[in-house]
N, C-alpha and C positions, 0 to 999 in steps of 0.2 A: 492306206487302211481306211475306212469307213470313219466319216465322222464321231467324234466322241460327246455326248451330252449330258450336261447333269442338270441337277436344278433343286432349291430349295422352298421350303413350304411349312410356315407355321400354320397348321390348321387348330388349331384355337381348343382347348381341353377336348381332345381326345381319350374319352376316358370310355370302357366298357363297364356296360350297366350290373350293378350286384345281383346275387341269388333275390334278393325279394324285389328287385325294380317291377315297376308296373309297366302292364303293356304299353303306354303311351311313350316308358322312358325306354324300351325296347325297339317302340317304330322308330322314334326319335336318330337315337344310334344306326338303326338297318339305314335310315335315308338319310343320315350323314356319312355311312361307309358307301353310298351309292352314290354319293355328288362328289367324293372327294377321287375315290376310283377312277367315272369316268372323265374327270379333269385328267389324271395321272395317266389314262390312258390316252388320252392326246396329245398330252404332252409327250410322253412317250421315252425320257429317260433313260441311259442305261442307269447313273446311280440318281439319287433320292434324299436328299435329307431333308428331315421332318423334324420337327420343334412341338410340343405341346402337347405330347405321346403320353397317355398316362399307365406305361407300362409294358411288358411283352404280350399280355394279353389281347388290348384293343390293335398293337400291330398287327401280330397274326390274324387278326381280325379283317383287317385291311388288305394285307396278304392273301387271305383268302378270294375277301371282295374282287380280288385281281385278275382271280383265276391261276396264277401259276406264272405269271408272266415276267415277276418278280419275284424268284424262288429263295434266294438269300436275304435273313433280315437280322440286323443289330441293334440293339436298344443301348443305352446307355448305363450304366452302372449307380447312378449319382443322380437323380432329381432332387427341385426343389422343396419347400416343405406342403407346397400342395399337391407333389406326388408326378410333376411334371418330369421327363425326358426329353433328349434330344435321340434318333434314331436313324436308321438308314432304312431302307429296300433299295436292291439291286439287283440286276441281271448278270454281274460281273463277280465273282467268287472271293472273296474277300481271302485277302492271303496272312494280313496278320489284322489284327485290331487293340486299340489302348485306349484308357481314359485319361483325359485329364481335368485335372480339378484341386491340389492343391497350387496354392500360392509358391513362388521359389522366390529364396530370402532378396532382398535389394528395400531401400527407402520407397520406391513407389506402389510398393506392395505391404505398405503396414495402414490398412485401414480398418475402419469399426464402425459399429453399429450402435445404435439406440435400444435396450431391453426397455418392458414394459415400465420398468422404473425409472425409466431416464438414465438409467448409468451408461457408459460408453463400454461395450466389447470387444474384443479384436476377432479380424474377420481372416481365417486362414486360408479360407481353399474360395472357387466360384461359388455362387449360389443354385448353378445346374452345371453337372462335367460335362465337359467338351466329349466329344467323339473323334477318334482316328481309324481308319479305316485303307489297308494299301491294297490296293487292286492292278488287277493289267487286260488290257486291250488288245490282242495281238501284237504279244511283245511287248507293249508299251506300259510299264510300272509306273506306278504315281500314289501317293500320299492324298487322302480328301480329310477333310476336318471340317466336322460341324459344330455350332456352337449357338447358346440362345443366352447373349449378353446380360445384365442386370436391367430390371424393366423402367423406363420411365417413368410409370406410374407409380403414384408415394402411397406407402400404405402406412399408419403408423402404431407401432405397439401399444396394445393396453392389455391388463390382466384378463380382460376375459377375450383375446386373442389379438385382432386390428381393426382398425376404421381407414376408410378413404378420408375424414375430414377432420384436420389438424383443430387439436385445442387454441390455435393463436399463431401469429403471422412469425414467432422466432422459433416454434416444433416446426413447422412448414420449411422454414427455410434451413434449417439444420440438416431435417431428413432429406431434402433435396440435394444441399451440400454431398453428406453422406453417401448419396444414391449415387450421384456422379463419380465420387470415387472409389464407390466400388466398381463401380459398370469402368470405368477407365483403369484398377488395377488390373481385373478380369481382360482387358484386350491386351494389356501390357502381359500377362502371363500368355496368352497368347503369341505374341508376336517375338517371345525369348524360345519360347518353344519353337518357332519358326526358324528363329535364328539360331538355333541349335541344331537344326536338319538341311538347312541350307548354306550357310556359312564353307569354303572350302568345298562346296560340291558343284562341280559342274555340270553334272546331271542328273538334280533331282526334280522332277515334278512337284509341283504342290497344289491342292484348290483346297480354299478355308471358305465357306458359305456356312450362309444361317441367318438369325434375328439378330444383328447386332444393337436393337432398339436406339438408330439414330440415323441420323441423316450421314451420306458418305461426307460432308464439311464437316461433319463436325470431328472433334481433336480424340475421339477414343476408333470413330471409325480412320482417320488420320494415322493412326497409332500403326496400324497395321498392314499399311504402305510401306511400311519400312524407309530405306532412302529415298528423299527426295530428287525429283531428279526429270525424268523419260513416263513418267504416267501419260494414258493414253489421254492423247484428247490435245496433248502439248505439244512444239515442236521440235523435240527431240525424242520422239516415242520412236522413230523409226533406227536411230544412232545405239550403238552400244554404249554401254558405261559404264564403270565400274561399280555401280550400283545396282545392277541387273542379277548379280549372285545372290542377291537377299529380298532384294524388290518382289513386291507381291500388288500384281494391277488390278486398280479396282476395274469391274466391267461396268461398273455404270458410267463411264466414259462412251462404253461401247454401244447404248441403248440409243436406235437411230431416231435423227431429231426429228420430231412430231410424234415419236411413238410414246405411251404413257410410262414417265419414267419414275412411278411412285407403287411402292407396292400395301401401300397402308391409308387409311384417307382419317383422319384427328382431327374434328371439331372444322368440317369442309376444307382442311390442307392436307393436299399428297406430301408424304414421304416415303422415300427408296427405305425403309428398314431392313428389309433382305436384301443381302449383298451378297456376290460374289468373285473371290478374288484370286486371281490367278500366278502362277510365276512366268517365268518367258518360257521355259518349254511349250508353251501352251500359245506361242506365239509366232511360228515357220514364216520364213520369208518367202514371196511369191517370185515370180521372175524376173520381176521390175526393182527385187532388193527390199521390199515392205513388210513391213510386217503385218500378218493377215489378221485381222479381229472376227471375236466369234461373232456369232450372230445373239444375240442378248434380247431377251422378251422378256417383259410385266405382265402375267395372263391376269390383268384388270378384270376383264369381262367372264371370267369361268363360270360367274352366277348373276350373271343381269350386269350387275355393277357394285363395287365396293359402297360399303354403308361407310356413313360418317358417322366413328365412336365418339365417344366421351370418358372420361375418368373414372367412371362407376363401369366395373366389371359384370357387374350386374344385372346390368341394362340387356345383357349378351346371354341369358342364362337359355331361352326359350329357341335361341338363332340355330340355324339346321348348319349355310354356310362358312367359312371363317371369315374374319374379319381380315386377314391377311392374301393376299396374293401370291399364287407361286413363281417365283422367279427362275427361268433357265437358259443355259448358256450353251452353244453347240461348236464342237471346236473343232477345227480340220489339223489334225497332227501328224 
């Protein structure tokens, strides 16, 4: 069969402008559905996931931008509380779709927050629903899940909404605490979900991509590895294992060495924050007994060059591009 490609993309508040927006917040919108378009058509995808979607509105939007090229679109059910989604566009007909987004009961999953009052709350579901989405290839069914993790960036509660700048170094370091555990029960509700579709099945497909807002060392993208074991890049990636029934391989194992393996750049350091993750169906051996790896790309360069953020969102209100890179992965199955 024809290679199969996906690939993931926070484009940075994707929002469509209101009935009273002014013309400038109109161009604004036209020539960011016009830069992001023609990136997606280069890339050239059959599926899509998108992070920072403010809605079905501005997709269909995008969808259009497309021309038709990507005739099937799903949004999410579940944004955050500034109106954000996680969504798809695809060439490939969705056969079932679900959200997820509460918490399922276990000790790693009873976290909480800070209200404006300093009281602590408990935090039940993500703070964006994940996306599931089963599609097939000729013949070939598979499971995709997209997800836009809890953010690195600290915001912190007051009554008249939030600020980026902590009253004192022990609010700072609590919400940070916090933030880490919720962004780590959120993968761990992931990764039960995974194991509940994989477990017992010898032929399921799976790709989970998105913003997991971290680097693949660290212990929430870690999380979602499942067994340790045969991840690529080690030398038993080619050996079966009894770990392979649940195992989901990161590809940034797979991104070849000199190529740009960060798709986000913070105060002038790259990080890979979009990831994607695959199970072994997604990995056919060649003749020589190996296992074939996709081809994996950072499209760094889709607008000159990644800008180097900072902590203030704000600094980002007037920008046409995203601040993020799309990352895609092409698979010979």
């Amino acid at each position: 069969m024809p290679n199969l490609k996906v690939a993931t993309w926070n484009v940075e508040n994707l929002f469509a402008p209101g009935p009273d927006a002014t013309p400038d917040q109109n161009a604004h919108f036209e020539r960011k559905l016009a830069l992001l378009a023609g990136v997606i058509r280069e890339i050239d995808p059959d599926v899509l996931a998108l992070q920072e979607v403010g809605g079905e509105a501005p997709l269909q939007a995008l969808q259009n931008a497309l021309g038709g090229g990507w005739p099937h679109r799903v949004v999410s059910d579940f944004p955050d509380g500034r109106g954000i989604r996680v969504a798809f566009l695809s060439k490939l007909a969705p056969e079932h779709r679900s959200d997820i987004v509460d918490f399922p009961p276990g000790p790693a999953l009873e976290v909480h927050r800070v209200d404006a009052a300093g009281e602590a709350r408990p935090v039940r579901r993500m703070g964006r629903g994940a996306l599931r989405l089963r599609v097939r290839r000729d013949g070939f069914a598979f499971d995709i899940v997209t997800a836009h993790l809890k953010s690195k960036l600290l915001s912190y509660p007051r009554p008249y909404g939030s600020s980026f700048t902590p009253r004192n170094e022990e609010e700072r370091a609590q919400t940070a605490g916090l933030a880490l555990m919720r962004r780590s029960a959120e993968a761990v509700t992931l990764r039960l979900w995974a194991n509940a579709l994989l477990e017992g099945n010898d032929h399921q497909p799976l790709i989970l991509l998105g913003d997991l807002n971290d680097v693949p060392e660290a212990q929430t993208s870690l999380l979602l590895n499942g067994p340790e074991g045969s991840e690529i890049g080690t030398r038993g990636f080619d050996t079966p294992d009894q770990g392979d029934d649940t195992r989901l391989f990161n590809l940034a194992g797979a991104i070849p060495e000199g190529q740009p393996a960060y798709s986000r750049v913070h105060r002038g350091r790259g990080e890979l924050l979009d990831q994607i993750f695959a199970s072994v169906e997604f990995f056919p051996r060649d003749a020589g007994n190996q296992r074939r790896r996709p081809a994996v790309k950072a499209w760094v360069d889709f607008a000159t060059a990644l800008p180097s953020v900072t902590d203030n969102p704000g600094d980002r209100a007037a920008e046409v591009a995203p601040d993020h890179a799309p990352v895609s992965a092409t698979f010979d199955v």
